[in-house]
C-alpha positions in Angstrom: 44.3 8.7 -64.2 44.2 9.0 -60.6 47.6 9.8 -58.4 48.2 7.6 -55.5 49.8 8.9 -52.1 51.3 6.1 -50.2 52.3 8.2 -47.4 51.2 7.7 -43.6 50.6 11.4 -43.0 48.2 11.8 -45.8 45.7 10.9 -43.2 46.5 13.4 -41.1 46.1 15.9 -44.0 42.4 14.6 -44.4 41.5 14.9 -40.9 41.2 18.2 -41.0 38.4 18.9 -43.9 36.4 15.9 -41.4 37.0 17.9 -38.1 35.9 21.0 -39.8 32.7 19.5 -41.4 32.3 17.4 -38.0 32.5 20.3 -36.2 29.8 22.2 -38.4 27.6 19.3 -37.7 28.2 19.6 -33.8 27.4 23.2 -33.9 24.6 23.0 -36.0 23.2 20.6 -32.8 24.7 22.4 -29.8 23.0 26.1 -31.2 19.4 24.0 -31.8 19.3 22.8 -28.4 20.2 26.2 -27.3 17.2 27.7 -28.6 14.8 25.9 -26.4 16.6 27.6 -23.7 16.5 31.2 -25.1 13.3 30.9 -26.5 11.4 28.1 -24.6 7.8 29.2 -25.8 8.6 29.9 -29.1 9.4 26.1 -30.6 7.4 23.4 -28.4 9.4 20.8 -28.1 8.8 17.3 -29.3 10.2 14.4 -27.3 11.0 12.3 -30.8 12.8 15.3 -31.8 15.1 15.1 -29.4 15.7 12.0 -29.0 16.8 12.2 -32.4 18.6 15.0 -31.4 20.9 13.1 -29.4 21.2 10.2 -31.8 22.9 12.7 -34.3 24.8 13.9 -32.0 26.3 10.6 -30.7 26.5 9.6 -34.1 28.2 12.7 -35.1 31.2 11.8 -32.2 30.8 8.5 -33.0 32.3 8.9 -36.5 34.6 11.1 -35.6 36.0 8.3 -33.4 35.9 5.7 -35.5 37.7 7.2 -38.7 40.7 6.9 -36.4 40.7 3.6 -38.5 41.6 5.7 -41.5 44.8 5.9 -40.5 45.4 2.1 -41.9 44.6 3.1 -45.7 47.7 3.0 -47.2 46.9 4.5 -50.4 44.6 8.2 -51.0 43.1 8.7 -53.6 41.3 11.5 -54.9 37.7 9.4 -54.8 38.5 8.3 -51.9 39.1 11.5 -50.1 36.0 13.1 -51.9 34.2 9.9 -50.8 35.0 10.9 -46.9 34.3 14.1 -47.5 30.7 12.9 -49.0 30.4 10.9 -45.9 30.8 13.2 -43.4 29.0 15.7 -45.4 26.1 13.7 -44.4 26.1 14.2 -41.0 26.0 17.5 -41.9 23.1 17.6 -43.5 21.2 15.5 -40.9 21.9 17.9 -38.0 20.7 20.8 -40.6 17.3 18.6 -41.4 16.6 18.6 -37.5 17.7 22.1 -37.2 16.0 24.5 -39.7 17.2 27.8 -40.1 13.9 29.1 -39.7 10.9 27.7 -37.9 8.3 30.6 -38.7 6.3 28.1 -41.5 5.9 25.4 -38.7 3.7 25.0 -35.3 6.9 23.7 -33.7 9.4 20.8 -33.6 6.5 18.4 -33.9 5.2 19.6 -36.9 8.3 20.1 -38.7 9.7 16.9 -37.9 7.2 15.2 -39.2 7.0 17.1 -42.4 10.3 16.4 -42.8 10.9 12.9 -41.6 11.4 11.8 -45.1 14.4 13.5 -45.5 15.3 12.6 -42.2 15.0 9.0 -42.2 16.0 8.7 -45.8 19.7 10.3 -44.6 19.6 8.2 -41.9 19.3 5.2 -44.9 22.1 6.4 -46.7 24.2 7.0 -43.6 24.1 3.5 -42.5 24.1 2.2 -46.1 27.5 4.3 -46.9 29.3 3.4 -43.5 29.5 0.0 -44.9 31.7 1.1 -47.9 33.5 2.5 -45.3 34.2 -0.3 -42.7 35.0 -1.9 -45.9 37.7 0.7 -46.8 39.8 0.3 -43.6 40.1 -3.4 -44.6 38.7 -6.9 -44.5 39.8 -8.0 -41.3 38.3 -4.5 -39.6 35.0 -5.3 -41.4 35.1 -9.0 -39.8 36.0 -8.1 -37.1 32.8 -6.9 -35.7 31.1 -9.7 -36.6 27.6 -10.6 -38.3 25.7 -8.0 -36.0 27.4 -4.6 -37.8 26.1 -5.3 -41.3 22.8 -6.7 -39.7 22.5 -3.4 -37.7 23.5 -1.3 -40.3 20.5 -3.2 -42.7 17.9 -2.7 -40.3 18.9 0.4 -39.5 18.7 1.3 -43.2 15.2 -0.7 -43.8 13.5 0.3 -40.6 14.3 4.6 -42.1 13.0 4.0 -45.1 9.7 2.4 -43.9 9.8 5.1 -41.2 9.3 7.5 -44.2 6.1 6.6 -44.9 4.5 6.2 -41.1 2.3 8.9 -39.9 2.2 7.3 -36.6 4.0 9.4 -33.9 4.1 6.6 -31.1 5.9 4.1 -34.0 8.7 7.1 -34.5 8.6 7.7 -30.5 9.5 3.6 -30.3 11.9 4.0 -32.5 14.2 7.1 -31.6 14.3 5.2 -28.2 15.7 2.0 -29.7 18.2 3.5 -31.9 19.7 5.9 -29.6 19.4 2.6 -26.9 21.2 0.2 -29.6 23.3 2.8 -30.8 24.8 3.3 -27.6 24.8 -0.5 -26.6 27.0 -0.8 -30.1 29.3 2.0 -29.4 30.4 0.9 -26.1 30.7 -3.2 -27.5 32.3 -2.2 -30.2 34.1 0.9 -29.7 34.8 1.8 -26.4 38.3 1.8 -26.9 40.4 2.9 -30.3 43.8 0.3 -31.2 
């Protein structure tokens, strides 16, 4: 039988395994980029990779900002906690996909990536997939209140990923890096820009 905590500072309590796994994420990002500054022949770079690059990372602050909303859930439970924890976890291992820990089987970023892009977009599925449960988590009225365009956004999102997985095309993952960092940053600031 699960215990229940009705408690406001639970959340607090929760926040820190999410900063610490959000912060893993960041780093993960912030020591990739670096690279192509220590060693800028070593790795070419690939524009798509990047531009994914940034997506995680906005994406990465961006759910740190938003699970300021956890702070309405009255009730903890274990699943729920090991839920978040999932969650975020994710982000985690999408900053790790673009980031190898070794590149020495690859001709650079370009290849790699798209070796890998089914991992990559598949994560990206799930992420948008999961962050449903959790709008739906922090309450009805914070789902609704984004309107029909978040669980549209978060389905196309989702769909587009998991055809991406199976496109060789490098100009169709080009397109759309540029549109999802464009809409995710259009969404952030419509939706987000301030927390209440």
């Amino acid at each position: 039988m699960s215990q229940t905590i009705a408690n406001p500072d639970v959340y607090l309590h929760v926040r820190v395994i999410i900063g610490i796994i959000l912060g893993l994420s960041v780093s993960r990002l912030l020591n990739g980029v670096s690279r192509f500054a220590q060693h800028p022949l070593r790795n070419p770079v690939f524009v798509t990779h990047l531009l994914w690059v940034a997506f995680a990372f906005l994406c990465v602050v961006h759910f740190w900002w938003f699970e300021f909303y956890l702070a309405s859930v009255r009730i903890w439970t274990f699943e729920l906690y090991t839920f978040i924890i999932v969650y975020a976890s994710l982000y985690f291992i999408l900053c790790a996909t673009l980031f190898p820990d070794s590149m020495a089987e690859y001709a650079g970023y370009e290849d790699y990536f798209m070796s890998r892009r089914k991992w990559f977009y598949g994560l990206i599925a799930v992420i948008f997939l999961v962050d449903l449960v959790d709008t739906a988590i922090k309450g009805s009225a914070h789902f609704h209140s984004f309107g029909f365009v978040y669980p549209v956004r978060n389905i196309v999102y989702s769909s587009v990923a998991i055809y991406a997985m199976f496109v060789s095309d490098k100009r169709f993952h080009l397109a759309i890096a540029i549109l999802a960092l464009a809409f995710q940053i259009f969404w952030i600031l419509r939706a987000f820009s301030t927390l209440q």
